[in-house]
N, C-alpha and C positions, 0 to 999 in steps of 0.2 A: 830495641827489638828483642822479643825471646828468643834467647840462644837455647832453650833448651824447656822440656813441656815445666817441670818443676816450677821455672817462673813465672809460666802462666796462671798456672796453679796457685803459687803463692801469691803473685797480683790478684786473686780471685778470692781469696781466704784474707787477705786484706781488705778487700774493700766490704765484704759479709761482717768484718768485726767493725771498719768505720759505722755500718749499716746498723749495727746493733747496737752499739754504742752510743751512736747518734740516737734510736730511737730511745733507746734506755734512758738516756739525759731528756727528750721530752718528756716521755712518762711520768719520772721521777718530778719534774718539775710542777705536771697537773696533777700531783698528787699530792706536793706539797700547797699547791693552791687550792686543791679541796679542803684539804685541812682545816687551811686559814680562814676559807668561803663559811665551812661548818662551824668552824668555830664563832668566828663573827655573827655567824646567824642566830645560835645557841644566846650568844650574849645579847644582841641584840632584841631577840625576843621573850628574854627573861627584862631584860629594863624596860621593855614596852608592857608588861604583862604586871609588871611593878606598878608603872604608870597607871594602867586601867586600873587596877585597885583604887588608886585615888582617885578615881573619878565621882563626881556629888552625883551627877545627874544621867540619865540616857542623851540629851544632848553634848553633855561635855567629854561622854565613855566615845561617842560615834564621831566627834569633832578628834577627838585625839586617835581614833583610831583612823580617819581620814589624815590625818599629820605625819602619820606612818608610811601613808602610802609612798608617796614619793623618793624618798630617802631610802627605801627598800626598793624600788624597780631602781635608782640610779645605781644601785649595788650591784644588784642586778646586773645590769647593763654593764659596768665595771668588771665582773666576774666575767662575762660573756669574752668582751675586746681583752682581756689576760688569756681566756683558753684560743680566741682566734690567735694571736701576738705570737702564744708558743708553738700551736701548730704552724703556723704558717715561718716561725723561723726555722724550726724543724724541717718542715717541709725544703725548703730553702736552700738550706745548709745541704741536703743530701740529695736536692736535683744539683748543686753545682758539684757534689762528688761524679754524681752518675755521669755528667756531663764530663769533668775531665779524666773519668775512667774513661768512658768511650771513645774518646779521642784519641785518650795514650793508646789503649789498646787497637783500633780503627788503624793509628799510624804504625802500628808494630806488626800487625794482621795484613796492613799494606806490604809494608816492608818485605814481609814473609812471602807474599803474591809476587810482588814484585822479582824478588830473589828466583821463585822457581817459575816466572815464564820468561827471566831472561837464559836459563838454561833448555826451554822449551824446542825441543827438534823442530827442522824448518818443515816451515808448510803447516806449521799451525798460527799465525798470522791469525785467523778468524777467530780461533779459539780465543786467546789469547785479547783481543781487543773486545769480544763478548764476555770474558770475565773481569776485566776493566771496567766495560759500562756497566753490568751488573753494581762492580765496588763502589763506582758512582752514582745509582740508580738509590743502592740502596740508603748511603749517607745522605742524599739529599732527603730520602722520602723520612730518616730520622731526625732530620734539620725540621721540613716541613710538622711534621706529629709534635716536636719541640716545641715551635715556633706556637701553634695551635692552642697545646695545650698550657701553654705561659700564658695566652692572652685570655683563655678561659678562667684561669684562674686570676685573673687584674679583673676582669668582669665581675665575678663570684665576690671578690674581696671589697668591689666597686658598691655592689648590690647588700651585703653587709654591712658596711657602714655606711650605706644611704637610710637605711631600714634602721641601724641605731639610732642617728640623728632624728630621725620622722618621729619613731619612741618617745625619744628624751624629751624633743620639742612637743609633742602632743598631753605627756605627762605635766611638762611644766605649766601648760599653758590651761590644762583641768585642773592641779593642785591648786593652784590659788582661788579658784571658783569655788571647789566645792569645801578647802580649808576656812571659810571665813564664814561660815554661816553661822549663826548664833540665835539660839531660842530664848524667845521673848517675855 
């Protein structure tokens, strides 16, 4: 329980630096994977641009640059599941703070209700079981928004990697068709 406003306040200025903190370390992380994505890219399409040079023909410039395709979208694809991976541990990481900040605080804000309606003068009995059900009105309908929003984001995350796999498997299954043509 706060025994006094200061710690509410400091439990408050603590959880704003988890908060920033936390976000800061995903940032920093898709920033460093920008990097690597541009850089990869950078190299990537200097040895492909290498490649085309050596090509004899207009069918063997357009066979090799059909050769590319695929190993560029799986990057792709790759680059995509690392920025969901970090948000979503990001994300993760700071609903289970938020969650057991609202508890502690929930049970300490209890507490504090509790303390001043047991000194409550008689004859407020009504009062006193209306601001009860309130404190349980309102936890529940936090539980419920919780519960909601957890399972919308299991959806979201469902629906993303149903859409990668559909990608991946629709790319693989065109590369080979159109990688193998050869002029005559």
């Amino acid at each position: 329980m706060f025994a006094k406003p200061q710690e509410f306040a400091k439990s408050g200025l603590n959880f704003a630096q988890f908060f920033a903190n936390t976000t800061f370390d995903g940032i920093e992380r898709l920033a460093i994977l920008n990097l690597a994505a541009a850089r990869s890219a950078f190299e990537t399409s200097t040895a492909n641009l290498n490649t085309l040079f050596g090509a004899k023909d207009v069918q063997s410039f357009v066979d090799l640059q059909q050769s590319f395709a695929s190993p560029n979208i799986e990057k792709g694809m790759e680059y995509s599941r690392n920025v969901i991976a970090i948000a979503t541990e990001t994300k993760d990481k700071i609903a289970r703070e938020v969650e057991s900040h609202i508890a502690d605080t929930n049970a300490k804000v209890s507490g504090l209700v509790e303390q001043a309606l047991a000194s409550a003068p008689a004859g407020s009995e009504a009062t006193v079981a209306a601001v009860k059900s309130a404190i349980k009105t309102a936890n529940e309908t936090y539980e419920n928004v919780n519960k909601a929003a957890k399972q919308a984001a299991e959806v979201a995350e469902a629906n993303v990697s149903a859409a990668t796999e559909a990608t991946l498997k629709a790319v693989n299954a065109v590369a080979p068709k159109t990688g193998g043509k050869k002029a005559a």
